[in-house]
Structures are given as structure tokens and as C-alpha cells.
C-alpha positions as a printed NumPy array, in Angstrom:
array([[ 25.014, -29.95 ,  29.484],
       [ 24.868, -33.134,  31.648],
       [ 22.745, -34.569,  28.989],
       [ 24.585, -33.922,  26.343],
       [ 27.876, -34.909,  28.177],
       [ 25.818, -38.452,  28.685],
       [ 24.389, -38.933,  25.429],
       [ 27.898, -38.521,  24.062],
       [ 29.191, -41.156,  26.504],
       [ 26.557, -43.585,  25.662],
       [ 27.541, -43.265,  22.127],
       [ 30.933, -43.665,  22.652],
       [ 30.981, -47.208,  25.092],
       [ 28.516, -48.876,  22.191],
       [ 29.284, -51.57 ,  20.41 ],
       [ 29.446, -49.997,  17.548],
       [ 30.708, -46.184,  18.24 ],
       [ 28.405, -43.247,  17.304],
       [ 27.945, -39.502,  17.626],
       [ 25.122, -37.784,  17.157],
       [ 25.064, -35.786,  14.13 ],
       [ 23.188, -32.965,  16.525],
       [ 26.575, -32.479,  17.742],
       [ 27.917, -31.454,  13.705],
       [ 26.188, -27.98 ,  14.387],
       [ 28.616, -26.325,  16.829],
       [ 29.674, -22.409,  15.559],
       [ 32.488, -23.793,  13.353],
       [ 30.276, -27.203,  11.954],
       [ 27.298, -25.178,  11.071],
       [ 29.233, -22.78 ,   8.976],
       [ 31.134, -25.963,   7.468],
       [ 27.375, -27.191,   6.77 ],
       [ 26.75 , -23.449,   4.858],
       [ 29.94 , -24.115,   2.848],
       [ 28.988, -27.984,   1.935],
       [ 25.77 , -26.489,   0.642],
       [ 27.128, -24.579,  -2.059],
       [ 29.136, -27.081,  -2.883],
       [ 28.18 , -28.733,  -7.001],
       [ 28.269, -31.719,  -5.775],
       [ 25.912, -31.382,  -2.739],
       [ 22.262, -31.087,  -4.519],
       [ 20.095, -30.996,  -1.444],
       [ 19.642, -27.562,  -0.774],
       [ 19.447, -26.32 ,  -4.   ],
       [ 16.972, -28.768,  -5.192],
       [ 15.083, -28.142,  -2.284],
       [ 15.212, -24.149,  -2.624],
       [ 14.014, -24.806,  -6.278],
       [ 11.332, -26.436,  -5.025],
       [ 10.333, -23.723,  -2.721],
       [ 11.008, -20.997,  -5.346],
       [  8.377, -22.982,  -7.788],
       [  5.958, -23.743,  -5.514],
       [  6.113, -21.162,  -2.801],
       [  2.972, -19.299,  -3.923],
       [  0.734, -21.96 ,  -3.721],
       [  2.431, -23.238,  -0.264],
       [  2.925, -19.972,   1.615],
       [  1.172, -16.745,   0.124],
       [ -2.172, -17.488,   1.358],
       [ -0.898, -17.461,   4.266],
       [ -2.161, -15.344,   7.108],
       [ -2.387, -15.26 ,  11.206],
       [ -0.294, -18.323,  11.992],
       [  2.52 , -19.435,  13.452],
       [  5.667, -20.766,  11.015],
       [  7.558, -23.294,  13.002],
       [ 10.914, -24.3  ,  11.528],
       [ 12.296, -27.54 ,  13.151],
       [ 15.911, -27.564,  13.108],
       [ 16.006, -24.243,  11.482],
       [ 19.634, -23.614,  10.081],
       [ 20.52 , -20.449,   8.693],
       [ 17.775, -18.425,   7.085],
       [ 17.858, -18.945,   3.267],
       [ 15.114, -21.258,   3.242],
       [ 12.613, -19.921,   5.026],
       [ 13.194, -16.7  ,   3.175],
       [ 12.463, -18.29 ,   0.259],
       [  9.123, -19.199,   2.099],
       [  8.638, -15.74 ,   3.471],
       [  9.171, -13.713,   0.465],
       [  6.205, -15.372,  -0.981],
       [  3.494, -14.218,   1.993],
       [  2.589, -10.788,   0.576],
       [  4.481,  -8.15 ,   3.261],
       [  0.815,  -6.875,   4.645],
       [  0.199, -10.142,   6.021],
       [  3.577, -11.105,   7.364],
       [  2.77 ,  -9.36 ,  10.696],
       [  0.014, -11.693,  11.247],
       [  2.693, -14.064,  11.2  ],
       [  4.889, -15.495,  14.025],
       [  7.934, -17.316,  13.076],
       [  9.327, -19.683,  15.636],
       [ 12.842, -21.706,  14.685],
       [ 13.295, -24.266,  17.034],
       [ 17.309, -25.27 ,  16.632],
       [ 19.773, -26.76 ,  18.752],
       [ 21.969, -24.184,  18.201],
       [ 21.307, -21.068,  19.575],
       [ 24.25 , -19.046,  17.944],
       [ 22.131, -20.11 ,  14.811],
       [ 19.041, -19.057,  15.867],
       [ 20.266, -15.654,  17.024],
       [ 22.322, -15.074,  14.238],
       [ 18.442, -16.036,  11.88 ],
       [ 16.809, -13.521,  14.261],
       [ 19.08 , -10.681,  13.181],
       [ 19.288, -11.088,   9.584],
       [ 15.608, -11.703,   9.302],
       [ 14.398,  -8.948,  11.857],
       [ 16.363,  -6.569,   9.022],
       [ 14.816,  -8.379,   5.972],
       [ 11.034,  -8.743,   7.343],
       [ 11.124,  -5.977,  10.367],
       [  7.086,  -6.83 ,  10.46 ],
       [  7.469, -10.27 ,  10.957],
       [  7.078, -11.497,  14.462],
       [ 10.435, -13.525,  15.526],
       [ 10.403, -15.815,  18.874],
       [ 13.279, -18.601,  18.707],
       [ 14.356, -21.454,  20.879],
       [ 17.094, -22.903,  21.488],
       [ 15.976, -26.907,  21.739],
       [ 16.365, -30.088,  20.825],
       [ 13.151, -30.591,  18.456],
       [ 13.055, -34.68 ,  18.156],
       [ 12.1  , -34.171,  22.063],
       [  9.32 , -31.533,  21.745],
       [  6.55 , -31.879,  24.396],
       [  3.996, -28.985,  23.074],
       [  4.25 , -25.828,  20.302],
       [  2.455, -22.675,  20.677],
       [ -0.578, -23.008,  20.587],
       [ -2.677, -19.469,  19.823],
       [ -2.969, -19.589,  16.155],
       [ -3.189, -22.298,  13.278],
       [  0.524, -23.782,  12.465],
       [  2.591, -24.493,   9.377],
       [  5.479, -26.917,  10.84 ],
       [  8.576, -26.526,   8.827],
       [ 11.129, -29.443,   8.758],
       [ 13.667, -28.68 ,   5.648],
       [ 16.785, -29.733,   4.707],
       [ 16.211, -33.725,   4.503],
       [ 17.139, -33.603,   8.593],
       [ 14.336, -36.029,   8.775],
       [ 16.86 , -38.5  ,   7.048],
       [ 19.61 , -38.358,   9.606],
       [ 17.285, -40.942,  11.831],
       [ 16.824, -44.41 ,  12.433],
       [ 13.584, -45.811,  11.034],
       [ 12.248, -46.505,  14.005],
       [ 12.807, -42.876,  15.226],
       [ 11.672, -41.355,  11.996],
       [  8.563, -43.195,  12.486],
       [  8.537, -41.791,  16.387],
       [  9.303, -38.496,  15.686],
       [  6.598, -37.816,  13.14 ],
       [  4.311, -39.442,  15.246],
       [  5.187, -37.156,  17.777],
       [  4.511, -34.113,  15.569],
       [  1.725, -35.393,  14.503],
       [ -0.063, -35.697,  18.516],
       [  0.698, -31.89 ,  18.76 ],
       [ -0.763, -30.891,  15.755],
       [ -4.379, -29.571,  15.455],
       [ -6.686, -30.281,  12.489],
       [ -5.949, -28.326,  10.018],
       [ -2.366, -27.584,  10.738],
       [  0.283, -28.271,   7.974],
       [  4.004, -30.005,   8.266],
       [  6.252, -29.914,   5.313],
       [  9.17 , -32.057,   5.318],
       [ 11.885, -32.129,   3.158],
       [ 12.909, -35.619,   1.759],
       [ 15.72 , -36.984,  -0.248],
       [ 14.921, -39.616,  -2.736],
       [ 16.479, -42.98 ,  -3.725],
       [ 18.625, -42.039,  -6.946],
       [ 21.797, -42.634,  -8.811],
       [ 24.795, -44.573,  -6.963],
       [ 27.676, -42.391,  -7.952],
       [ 25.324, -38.87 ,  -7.64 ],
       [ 24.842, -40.377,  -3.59 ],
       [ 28.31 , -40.812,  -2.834],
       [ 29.937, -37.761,  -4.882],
       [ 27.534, -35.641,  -2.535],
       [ 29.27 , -36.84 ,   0.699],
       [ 32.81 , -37.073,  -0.727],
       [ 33.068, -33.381,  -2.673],
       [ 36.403, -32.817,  -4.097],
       [ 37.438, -29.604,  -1.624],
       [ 36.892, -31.978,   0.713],
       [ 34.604, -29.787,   2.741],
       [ 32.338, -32.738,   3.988],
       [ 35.512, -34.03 ,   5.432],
       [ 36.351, -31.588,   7.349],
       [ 32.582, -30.937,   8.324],
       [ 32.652, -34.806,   9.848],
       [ 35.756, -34.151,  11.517],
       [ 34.458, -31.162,  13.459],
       [ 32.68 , -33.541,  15.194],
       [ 35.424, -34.689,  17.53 ],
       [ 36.515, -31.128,  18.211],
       [ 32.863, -30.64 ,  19.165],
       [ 33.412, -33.652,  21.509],
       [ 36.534, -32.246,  23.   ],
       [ 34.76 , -29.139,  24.267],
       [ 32.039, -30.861,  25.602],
       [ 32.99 , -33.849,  27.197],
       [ 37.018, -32.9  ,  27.504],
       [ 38.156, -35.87 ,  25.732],
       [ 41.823, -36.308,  23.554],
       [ 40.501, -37.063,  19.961],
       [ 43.173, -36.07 ,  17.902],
       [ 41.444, -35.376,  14.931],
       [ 44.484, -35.867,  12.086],
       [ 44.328, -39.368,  13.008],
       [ 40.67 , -40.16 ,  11.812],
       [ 39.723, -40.809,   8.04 ],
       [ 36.474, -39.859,   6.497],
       [ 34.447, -41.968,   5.282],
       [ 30.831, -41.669,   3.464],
       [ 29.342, -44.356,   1.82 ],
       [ 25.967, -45.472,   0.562],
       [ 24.571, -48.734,   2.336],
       [ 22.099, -49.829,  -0.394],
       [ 20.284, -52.218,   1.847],
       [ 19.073, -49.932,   3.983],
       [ 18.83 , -46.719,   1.507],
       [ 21.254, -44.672,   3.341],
       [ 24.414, -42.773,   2.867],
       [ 26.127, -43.302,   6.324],
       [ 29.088, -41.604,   7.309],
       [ 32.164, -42.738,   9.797],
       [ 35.454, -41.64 ,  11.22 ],
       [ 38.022, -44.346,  10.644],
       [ 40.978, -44.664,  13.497],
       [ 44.178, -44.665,  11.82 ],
       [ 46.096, -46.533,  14.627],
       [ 44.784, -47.417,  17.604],
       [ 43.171, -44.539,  20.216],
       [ 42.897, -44.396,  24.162],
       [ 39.931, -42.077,  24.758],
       [ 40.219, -40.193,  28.125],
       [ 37.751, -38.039,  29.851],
       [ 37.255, -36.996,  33.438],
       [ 33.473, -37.533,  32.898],
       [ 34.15 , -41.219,  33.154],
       [ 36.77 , -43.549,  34.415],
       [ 39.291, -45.584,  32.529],
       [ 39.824, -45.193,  28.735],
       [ 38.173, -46.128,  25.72 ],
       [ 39.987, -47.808,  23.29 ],
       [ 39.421, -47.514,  19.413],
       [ 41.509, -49.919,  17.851],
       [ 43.072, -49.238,  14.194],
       [ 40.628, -49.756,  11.532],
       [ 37.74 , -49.184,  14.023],
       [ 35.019, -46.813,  13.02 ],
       [ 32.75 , -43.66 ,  14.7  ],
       [ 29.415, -43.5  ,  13.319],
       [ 28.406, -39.69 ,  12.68 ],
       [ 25.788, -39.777,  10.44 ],
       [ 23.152, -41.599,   8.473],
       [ 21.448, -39.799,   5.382],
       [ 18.531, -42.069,   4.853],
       [ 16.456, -41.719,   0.833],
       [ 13.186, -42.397,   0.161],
       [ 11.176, -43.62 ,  -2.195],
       [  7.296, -42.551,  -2.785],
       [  6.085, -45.455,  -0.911],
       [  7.643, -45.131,   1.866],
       [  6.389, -41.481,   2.071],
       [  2.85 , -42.753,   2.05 ],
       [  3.705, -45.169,   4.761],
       [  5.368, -43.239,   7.102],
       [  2.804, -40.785,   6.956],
       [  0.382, -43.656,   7.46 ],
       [  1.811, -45.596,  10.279],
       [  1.606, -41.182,  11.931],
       [ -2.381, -40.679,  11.328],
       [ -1.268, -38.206,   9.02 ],
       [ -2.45 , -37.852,   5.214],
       [ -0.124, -36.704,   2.336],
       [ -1.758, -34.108,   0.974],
       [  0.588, -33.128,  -1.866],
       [  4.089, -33.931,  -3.144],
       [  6.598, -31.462,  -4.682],
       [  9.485, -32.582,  -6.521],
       [ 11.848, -30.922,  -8.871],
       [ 12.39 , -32.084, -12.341],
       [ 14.418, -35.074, -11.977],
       [ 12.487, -36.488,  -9.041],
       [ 15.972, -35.996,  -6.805],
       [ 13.9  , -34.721,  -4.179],
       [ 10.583, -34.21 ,  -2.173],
       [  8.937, -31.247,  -0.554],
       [  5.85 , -33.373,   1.907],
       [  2.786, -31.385,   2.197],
       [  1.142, -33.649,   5.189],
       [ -2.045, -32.671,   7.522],
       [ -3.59 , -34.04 ,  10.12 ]])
């Protein structure tokens, strides 16, 4: 908790205020999250779970004494997806390990796929995955990283976080990441401002996540949403935007932070991708790109890459 507490604090006394959008995925954010994924205007997830559907065979049903590692894991539709594809007499070969920061989310996964795959081998944990220092290492591994997470970084840690991935893989180990693609203008910013106004209230959450960790006095009425898409550096990013001016208190540090009217939290970036910069990322991680799935429209990438 001490180094969450200090992360936050660090973000906070920047120059230019941040959260990390880790800290979306408290019990309340993460079922905001389920919601925003259903929404029409949110295409992610269910381009991504087309993908799956489509190519699933060929990705998973050959599949047989490994380990399925799901980084950032989320709730359990997508891996389904993946799991309904392995032929049930080899699924208890199979050991499936979601590594979240959440571990409400992670239980709550266990339970509902313990029910739906009872011979599947389950063994969670509860961690923060962009800081991982080995994976289990008994059988060959198929490293899951859905859901476009990969996006919510900095270039500089995308770059250090696959490379990171990529020194604990073995040869002939697999990661599939899930990758958003450079697209349409108003399809990019009607995805982050939906009409029911979910994605609002899932970027508000935020501060009441802050308030229960670090004890501070956002009030959240008083901060707008805003989601926009920065076209220099292919990203949606999103901010909370002070209506008047805020003192921030906390007894985990002294004084008060001031957020003046007009003054902005960054929560989020949402970073897109075009096929080059696949290649290079993968590249610049002594990894190879093996194959590329997309759906029909090209709105989105499932990354077959191996070491």
C-alpha cells in the first residue's frame, strides 16, 4: 500500500498532474470498465472478441501442456473465448495463470471459470504485471496481453515492458497482444465520450479510488471529463478538468496541493498503432511478429509474436 500511496503522490506534485490508469480498476471502476464495453460506441472488445472467435482454432486448439498467462486479466470473457477453442481433453494439461492488479477480479475469474472449465488448472495473482521479475516456469507459455492495455503506456515504457516480457520468455513461447489501430477521427473520440456517459463516470472513479487510498478531499462533481485524441502522438488521452480551483489535502503529505480552475489530471492515454510500428516495437524487443490478426475493417490487431 505504501507504494501505491507514493506513486499516487508522485503523480499528483508533477508538473503536469497524472493518475495512473492502474488505479481505474478498483471494485466499482472495473465493473464501470464491463459496462463501457458493451457500450456501441466502444469497439475494442468486441472487435477484439471477433478476432478471437475467427481465429481461435488456429491460435489456441492445438494447444496442450502449457501454461496460459493473461497479463492484466479483466473479467473472463476473453479468455473464454480462447479456452472454448482447446478441445476439453486437453484443457487439464493446461494451467491458466491471470496476473491482475485487482484481486477482487481475479477471484471473481477463478469462480466463474472453475464452474465453466472445472478441468482447467486455475492459479491467479494478484500483481502489478508491467513489474514482473519471472513467470512459471515448468511448461511452454502462451502470454496473453488483451484488451489494447498495452496502449495505456508511454512509448518509452511500451518499448520497456515488452522488452521485459520478452527476457522471460523461452524459445518457443508465444505473447499475443492486443492492439488498437490508427483509424477514423470521429470513431476515436465517440469511443471515449459515449452518450450514457459511462466513460465519464468510469474516469471519475478515479478520484474516489484516490480518496480511499491516499485519504485525500477530491470532490468529484467538481471535475469535467475530458477525452480527446492527440493526433501527434496517436493517442486518445483522457483528463479531469477542475471546475474552480481545488486544495488537495492528505495526511500522507504536508501542506496542500492546489489545482487551479481550468487545470487538468491526466488519467489515461489510449495510444493506436499502425503496422509499422508493430514491426518495430517488436524489433527494438528481439522478438519476431509471427502473424497479424485483424478484423475486417483493419480497426484492430491481435499480435502473434515469439521469441
Amino acid at each position: 500500500m505504501d507504494l501505491l500511496r507514493h506513486e499516487l503522490i508522485e503523480g499528483l506534485t508533477a508538473e503536469q498532474m497524472y493518475i495512473s490508469s492502474k488505479f481505474f480498476y478498483d471494485k466499482n471502476g472495473s465493473k464501470l470498465f464491463e459496462w463501457i464495453t458493451r457500450l456501441p460506441e466502444y469497439y475494442p472488445t468486441r472487435t477484439e472478441k471477433t478476432i478471437i472467435r475467427e481465429y481461435g482454432h488456429q491460435l489456441f486448439a492445438h494447444l496442450n501442456h502449457v501454461d496460459i498467462v493473461e497479463l492484466g486479466s479483466g473479467d473472463s470473457t476473453k479468455i473464454s473465448l480462447a479456452l472454448d477453442a482447446i478441445p476439453k481433453n486437453q484443457r487439464e494439461s493446461i494451467t491458466y495463470r491471470p496476473i491482475d492488479f485487482s484481486s477482487v477480479t481475479i477471484e471473481r475469474s477463478k469462480k466463474i471459470l472453475s464452474k465453466r472449465y472445472p478441468e482447467l488448472n486455475i492459479e491467479g495473482e494478484a500483481a502489478d504485471f508491467t513489474k514482473l521479475k519471472n513467470l512459471p516456469n515448468g511448461q511452454p507459455r502462451i502470454i496473453c496481453f488483451f484488451g489494447s492495455t498495452i496502449g495505456n503506456f508511454e512509448p518509452e515504457e511500451t518499448q520497456n515492458l515488452l522488452s521485459n516480457i520478452s527476457q522471460l520468455m523461452n524459445p518457443g513461447d508465444q505473447l499475443l497482444v492486443g492492439m488498437d489501430m490508427i483509424k477514423d477521427l470521429t470513431t476515436l473520440q465517440r469511443a471515449y465520450n459515449d452518450s450514457q456517459r459511462i466513460t465519464e463516470a468510469f474516469n471519475k472513479n478515479i478520484l474516489r479510488a484516490c480518496n480511499n487510498i491516499l485519504g485525500t478531499n477530491f470532490f468529484i462533481p467538481d471535475y469535467d471529463h475530458r477525452a480527446f485524441y492527440n493526433e501527434e502522438k496517436n493517442r486518445i488521452e483522457m483528463h479531469l478538468e477542475a471546475r474552480s480551483d481545488q486544495f488537495i489535502k492528505s495526511s500522507y503529505f504536508t501542506g496542500r496541493i492546489m489545482i487551479k480552475k481550468g487545470e487538468t489530471i491526466h488519467t489515461e492515454n489510449s495510444h493506436k498503432y499502425s503496422f509499422e510500428t508493430i514491426e518495430q516495437l517488436a524489433h527494438n524487443s528481439q522478438l519476431s511478429v509471427r502473424n497479424v490478426y485483424n478484423d475486417s475493417q483493419k480497426w484492430f490487431s491481435l499480435v502473434q509474436m515469439v521469441k
